[in-house]
C-alpha positions as CSV (number, residue, x, y, z in Angstrom):
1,X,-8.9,-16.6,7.3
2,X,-12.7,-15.5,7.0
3,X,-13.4,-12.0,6.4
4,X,-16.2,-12.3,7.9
5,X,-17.1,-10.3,10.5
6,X,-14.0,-8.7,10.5
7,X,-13.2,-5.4,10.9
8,X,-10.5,-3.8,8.2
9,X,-8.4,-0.6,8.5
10,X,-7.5,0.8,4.8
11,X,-5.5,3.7,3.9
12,X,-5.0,5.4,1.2
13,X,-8.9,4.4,0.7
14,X,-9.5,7.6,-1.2
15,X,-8.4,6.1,-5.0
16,X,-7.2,3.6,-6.8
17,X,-6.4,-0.2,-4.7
18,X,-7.8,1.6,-1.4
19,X,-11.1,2.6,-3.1
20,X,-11.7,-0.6,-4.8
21,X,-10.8,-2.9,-2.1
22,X,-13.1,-1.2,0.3
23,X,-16.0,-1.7,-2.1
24,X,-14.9,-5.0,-2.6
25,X,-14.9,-5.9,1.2
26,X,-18.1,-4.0,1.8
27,X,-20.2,-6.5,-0.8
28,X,-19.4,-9.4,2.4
29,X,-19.9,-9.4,6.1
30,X,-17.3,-6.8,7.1
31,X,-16.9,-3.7,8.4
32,X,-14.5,-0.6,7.6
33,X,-12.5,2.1,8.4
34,X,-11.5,4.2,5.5
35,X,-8.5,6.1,6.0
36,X,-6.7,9.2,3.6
37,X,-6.1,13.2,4.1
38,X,-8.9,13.8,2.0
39,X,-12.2,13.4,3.5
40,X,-14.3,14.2,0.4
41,X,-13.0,11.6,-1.6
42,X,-13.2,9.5,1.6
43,X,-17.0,10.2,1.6
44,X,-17.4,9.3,-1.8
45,X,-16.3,6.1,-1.9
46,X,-18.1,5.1,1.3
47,X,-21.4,6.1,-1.0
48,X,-20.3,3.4,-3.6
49,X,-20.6,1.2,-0.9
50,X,-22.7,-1.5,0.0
51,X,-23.8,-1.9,3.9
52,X,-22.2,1.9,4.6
53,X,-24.0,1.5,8.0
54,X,-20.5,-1.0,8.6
55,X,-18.3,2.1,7.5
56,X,-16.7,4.8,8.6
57,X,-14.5,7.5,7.6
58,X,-11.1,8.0,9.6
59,X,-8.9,11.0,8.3
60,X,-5.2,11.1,8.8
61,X,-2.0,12.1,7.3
62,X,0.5,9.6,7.3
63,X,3.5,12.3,7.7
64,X,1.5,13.5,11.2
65,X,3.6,10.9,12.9
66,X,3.0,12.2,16.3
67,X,-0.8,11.6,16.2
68,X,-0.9,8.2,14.7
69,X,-1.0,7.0,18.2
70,X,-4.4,8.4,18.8
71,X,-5.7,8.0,15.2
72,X,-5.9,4.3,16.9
73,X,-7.5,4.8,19.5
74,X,-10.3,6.4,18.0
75,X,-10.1,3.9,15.1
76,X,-10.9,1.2,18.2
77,X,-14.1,2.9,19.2
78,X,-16.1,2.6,16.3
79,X,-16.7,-1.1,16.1
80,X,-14.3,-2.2,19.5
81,X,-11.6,-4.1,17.7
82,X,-9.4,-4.2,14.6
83,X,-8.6,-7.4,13.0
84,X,-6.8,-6.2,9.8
85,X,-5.0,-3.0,8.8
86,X,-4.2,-2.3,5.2
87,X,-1.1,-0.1,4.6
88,X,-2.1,1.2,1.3
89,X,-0.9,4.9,1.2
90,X,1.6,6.3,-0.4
91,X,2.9,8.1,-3.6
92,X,5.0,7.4,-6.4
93,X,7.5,9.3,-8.3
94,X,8.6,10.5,-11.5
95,X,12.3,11.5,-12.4
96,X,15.8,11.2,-12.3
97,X,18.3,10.9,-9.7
98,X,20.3,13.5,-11.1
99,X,17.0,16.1,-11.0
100,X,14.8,15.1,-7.9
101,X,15.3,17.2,-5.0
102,X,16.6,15.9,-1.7
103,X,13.3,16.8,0.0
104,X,11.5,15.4,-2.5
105,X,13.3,12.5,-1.7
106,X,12.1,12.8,2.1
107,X,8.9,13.6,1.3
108,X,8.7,10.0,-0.8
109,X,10.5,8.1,2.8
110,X,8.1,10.0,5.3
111,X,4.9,8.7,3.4
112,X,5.5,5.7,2.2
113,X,8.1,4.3,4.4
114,X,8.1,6.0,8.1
115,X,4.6,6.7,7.9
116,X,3.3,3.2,7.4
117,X,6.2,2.4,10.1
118,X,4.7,4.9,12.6
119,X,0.9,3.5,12.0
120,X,2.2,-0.2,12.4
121,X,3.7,0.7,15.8
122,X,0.5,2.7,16.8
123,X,-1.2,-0.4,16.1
124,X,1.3,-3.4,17.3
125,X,0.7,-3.1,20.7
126,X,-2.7,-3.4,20.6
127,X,-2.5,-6.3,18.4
128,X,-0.6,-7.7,20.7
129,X,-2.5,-7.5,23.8
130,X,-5.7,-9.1,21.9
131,X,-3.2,-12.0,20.2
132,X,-4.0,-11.4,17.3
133,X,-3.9,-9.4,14.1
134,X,-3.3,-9.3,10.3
135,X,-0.5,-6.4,8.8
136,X,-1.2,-5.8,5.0
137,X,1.2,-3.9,3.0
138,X,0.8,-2.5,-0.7
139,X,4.5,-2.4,-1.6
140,X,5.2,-2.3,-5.4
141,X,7.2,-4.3,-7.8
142,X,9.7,-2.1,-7.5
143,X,10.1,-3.4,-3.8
144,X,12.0,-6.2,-5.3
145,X,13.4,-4.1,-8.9
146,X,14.4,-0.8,-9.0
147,X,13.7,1.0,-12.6
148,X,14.4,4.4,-13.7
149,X,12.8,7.9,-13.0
150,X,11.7,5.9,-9.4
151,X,15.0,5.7,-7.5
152,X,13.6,7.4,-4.2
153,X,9.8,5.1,-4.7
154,X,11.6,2.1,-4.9
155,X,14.0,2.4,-1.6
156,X,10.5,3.3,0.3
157,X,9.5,0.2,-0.8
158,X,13.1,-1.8,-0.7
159,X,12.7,-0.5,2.8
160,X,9.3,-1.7,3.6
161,X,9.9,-5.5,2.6
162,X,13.2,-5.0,5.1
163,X,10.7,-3.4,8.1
164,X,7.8,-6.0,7.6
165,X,10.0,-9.2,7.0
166,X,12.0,-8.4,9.7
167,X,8.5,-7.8,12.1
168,X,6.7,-11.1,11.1
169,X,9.9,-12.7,12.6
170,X,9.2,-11.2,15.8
171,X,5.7,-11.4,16.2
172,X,5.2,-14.8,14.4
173,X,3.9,-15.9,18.5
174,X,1.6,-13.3,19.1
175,X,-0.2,-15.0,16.4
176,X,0.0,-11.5,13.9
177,X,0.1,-11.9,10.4
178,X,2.3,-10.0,7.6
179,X,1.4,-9.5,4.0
180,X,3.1,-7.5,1.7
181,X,1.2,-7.2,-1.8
182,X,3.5,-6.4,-4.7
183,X,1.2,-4.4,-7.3
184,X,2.9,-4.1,-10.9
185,X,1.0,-1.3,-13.2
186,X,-2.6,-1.1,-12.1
187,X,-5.0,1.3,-14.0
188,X,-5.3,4.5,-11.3
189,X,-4.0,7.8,-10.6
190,X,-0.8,7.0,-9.7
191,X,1.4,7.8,-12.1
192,X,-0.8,11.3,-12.2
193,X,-0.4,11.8,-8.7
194,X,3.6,10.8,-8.7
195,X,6.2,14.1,-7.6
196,X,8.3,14.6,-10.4
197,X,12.2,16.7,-9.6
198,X,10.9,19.7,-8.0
199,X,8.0,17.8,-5.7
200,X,4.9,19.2,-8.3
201,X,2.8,16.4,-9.4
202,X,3.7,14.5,-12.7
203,X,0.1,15.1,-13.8
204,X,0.2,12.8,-16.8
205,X,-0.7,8.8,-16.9
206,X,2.4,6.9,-18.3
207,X,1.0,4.6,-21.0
208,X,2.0,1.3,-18.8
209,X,-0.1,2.4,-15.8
210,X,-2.8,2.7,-18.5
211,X,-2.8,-0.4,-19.6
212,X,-2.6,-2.2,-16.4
213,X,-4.3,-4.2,-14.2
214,X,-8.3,-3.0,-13.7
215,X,-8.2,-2.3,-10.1
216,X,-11.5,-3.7,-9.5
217,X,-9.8,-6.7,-10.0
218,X,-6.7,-6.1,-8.3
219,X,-8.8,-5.7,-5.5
220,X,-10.4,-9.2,-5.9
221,X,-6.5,-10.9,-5.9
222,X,-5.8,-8.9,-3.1
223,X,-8.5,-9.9,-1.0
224,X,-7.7,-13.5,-2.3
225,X,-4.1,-13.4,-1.0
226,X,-5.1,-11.7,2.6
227,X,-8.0,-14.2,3.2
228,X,-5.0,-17.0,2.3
229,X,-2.9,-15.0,4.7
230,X,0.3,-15.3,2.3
231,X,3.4,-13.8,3.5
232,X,3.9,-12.3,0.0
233,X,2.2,-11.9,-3.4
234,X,3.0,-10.8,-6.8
235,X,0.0,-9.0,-8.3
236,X,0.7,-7.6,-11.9
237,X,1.9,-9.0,-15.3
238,X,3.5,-11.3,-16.8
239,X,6.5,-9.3,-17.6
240,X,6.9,-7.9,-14.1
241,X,6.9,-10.9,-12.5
242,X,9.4,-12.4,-14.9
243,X,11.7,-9.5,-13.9
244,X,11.3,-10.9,-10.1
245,X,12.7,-14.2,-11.1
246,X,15.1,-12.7,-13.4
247,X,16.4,-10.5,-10.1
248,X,16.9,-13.7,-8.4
249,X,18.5,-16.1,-11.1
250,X,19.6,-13.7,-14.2
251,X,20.4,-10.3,-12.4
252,X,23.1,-9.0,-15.2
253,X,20.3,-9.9,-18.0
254,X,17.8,-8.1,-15.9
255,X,20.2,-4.6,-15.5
256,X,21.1,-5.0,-19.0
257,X,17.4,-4.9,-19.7
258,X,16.4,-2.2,-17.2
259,X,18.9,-0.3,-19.0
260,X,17.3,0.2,-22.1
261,X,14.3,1.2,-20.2
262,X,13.4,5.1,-21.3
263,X,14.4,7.6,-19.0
264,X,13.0,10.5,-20.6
């Protein structure tokens, strides 16, 4: 797949993998939408752009699942096609089962999960009537590995690899494309941003998000992997990936080792 000329729909383009995709994709021949709730930030990272003549800013709210429809329509209008849509928002989570709130819970399933559901089937039909189009999805490492304090983050994300495996079976002939891109810890806000029990903000960086992957570069992988048009990628460290293969062939090693994860 060229990028080429292509026009790309990201979310969550405020921070982190959304932000430094879009200024990857804007240093090539392509033009974007950039999608969050908050329009400032939105603004700002169109200015560390290049070509920001090719981009435009697109607020929406994931949990407004009733005007997702119309979100793209307008999206359409402003260069008469989209070719790719990255599902990149969400937010992450920080505590236990036994202390997180059921509507915290909800809150995690109607952004990360239903939302990006209720975008996709805004979008599907038209990517059907043109034949073609190209579905990327951030999941997480912990779409294949649950690990403490992200219980409710992790089911969003079991759930999307269910939603979009089961989709690319179905639209395999109108000649649409599913990628789901499995981040491990990636150097951004995320962990800041994550609810904790009561739904409030964690606030704090965990030391493994940290020390992860520079998302500049994440972004450069990711690109890689859409442009190959792979049906699923691993982007993260060595470690987390082992624990991927360790799901599959060792699973009571890897639950003994999860185990002595901290939880505190």
């Amino acid at each position: 797949m060229n990028v080429n000329n292509n026009v790309y729909w990201i979310t969550g383009a405020s921070s982190g993998i959304g932000k430094s995709l879009a200024i990857e994709l804007s240093r090539q021949s392509t033009k974007i939408i950039l999608s969050s709730r908050n329009k400032i930030a939105l603004d700002e990272v169109k200015a560390l752009c290049n070509n920001q003549e090719d981009i435009v800013v697109l607020p929406l709210d994931l949990e407004d699942f009733e005007n997702l429809t119309s979100k793209v329509a307008e999206a359409i209008t402003f260069f008469g096609k989209i070719d790719v849509l990255v599902n990149n928002g969400g937010i992450s989570q920080r505590s236990l089962v036994k202390d997180t709130n059921i509507l915290v819970d909800k809150r995690l399933m109607d952004i990360n999960y239903l939302g990006t559901v209720a975008l996709t089937k805004a979008i599907l039909p038209y990517f059907i009537q043109q034949k073609k189009g190209h579905l990327v999805v951030t999941t997480s490492i912990v779409g294949k590995i649950g690990t403490p304090l992200r219980s409710s983050y992790a089911a969003t994300k079991h759930a999307l690899h269910g939603f979009f495996d089961s989709l690319r079976a179905e639209v395999f002939n109108n000649n649409i494309k599913v990628t789901l891109v499995c981040p491990g810890f990636v150097t951004t806000n995320v962990s800041k941003n994550a609810l904790t029990g009561n739904g409030s903000p964690q606030e704090t960086m965990d030391a493994a998000t940290a020390n992860g992957i520079d998302p500049n570069r994440f972004a450069k992988l990711m690109l890689k992997a859409i442009k190959k048009e792979k049906e699923e990628v691993y982007i993260a460290g060595a470690k987390e990936k082992l624990g991927v293969y360790m799901k599959r062939f060792y699973p009571k090693l890897l639950s003994k080792m999860i185990r002595k994860l901290s939880v505190t």
